[in-house]
C-alpha positions in Angstrom: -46.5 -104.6 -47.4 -47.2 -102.7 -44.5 -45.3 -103.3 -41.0 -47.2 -102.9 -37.8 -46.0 -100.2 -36.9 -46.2 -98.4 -40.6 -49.8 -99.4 -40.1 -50.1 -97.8 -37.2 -48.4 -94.6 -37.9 -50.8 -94.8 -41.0 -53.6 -95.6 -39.5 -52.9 -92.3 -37.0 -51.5 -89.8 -39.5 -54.3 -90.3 -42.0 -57.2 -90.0 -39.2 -55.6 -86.3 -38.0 -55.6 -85.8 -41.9 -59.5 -86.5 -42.4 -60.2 -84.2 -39.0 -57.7 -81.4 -39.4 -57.7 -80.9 -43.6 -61.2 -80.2 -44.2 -60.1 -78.0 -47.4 -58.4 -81.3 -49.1 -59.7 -84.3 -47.2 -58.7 -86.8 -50.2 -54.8 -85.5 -50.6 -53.2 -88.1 -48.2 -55.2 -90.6 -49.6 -54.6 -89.7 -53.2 -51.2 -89.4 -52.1 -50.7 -93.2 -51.2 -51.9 -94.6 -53.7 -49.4 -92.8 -55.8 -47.0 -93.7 -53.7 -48.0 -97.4 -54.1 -48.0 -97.4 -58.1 -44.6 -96.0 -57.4 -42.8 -98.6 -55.5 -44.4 -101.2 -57.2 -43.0 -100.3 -60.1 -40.3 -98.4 -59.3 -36.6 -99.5 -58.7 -34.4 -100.5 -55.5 -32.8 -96.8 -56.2 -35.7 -94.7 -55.7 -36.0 -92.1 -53.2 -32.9 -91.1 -50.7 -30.8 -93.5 -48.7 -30.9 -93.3 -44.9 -27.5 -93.3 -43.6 -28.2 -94.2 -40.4 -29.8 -97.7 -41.9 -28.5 -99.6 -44.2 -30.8 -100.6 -47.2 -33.7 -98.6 -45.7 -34.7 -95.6 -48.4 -37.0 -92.6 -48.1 -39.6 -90.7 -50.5 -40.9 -87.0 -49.1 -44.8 -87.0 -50.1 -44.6 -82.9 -50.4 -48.2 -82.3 -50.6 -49.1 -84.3 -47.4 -45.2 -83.6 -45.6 -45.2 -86.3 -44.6 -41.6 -89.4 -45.0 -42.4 -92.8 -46.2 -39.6 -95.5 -44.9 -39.2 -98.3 -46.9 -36.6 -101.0 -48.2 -37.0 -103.8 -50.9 -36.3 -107.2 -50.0 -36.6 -108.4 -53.4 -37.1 -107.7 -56.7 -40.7 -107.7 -56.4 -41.4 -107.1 -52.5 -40.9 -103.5 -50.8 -41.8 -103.5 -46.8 -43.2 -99.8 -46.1 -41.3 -99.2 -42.6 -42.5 -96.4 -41.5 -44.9 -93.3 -42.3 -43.6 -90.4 -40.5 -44.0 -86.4 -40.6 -41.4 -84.5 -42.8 -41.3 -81.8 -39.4 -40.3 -84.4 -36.6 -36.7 -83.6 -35.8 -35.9 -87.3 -35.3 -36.0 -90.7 -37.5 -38.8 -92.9 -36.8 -38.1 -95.4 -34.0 -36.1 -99.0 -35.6 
C-alpha cells in the first residue's frame, strides 16, 4: 500500500521520468513493478535499515536512482512510505 504522500512523490517522480527519459520511457515503470513482486514476496529483512527510523527499511532502484521507503506492518502488509531520489542530500520528510 501506498501512503499519500508515497503517492504523491510517485505520482511526481514518474511524470518528470515520462518527460525527461525519452531514451527509456518504460524503466521507472518496469522498475516498480519489480519492486512490487519483491516486497510482496520478500522478507521483513530486505533492503537496508534506516537508523534514523525505527522499523522503516530502504531498497536503491539503481536503474531509475531513485530510494523506495517502506516498513511491514505484518506478515503480509508492507506500507511504501516514501519514493524519493537516491541524489537528495536529505531523508524524505516523516
Amino acid at each position: 500500500m501506498l501512503t499519500a504522500a508515497a503517492g504523491r512523490q510517485l505520482h511526481q517522480a514518474r511524470t518528470w521520468w515520462l518527460e525527461n527519459r525519452d531514451k527509456a520511457p518504460e524503466a521507472f515503470d518496469e522498475e516498480l513493478l519489480v519492486l512490487f513482486d519483491i516486497l510482496e514476496t520478500g522478507s521483513s529483512t530486505l533492503g537496508q535499515a534506516v537508523g534514523q527510523r525505527p522499523g522503516v527499511r530502504r531498497l536503491y532502484l539503481k536503474r531509475i536512482r531513485y530510494f523506495v521507503y517502506f516498513e511491514h506492518v505484518s506478515d503480509t502488509e508492507v506500507h511504501i512510505l516514501a519514493i524519493w531520489h537516491g541524489r537528495r542530500d536529505e531523508l524524505p520528510p516523516r
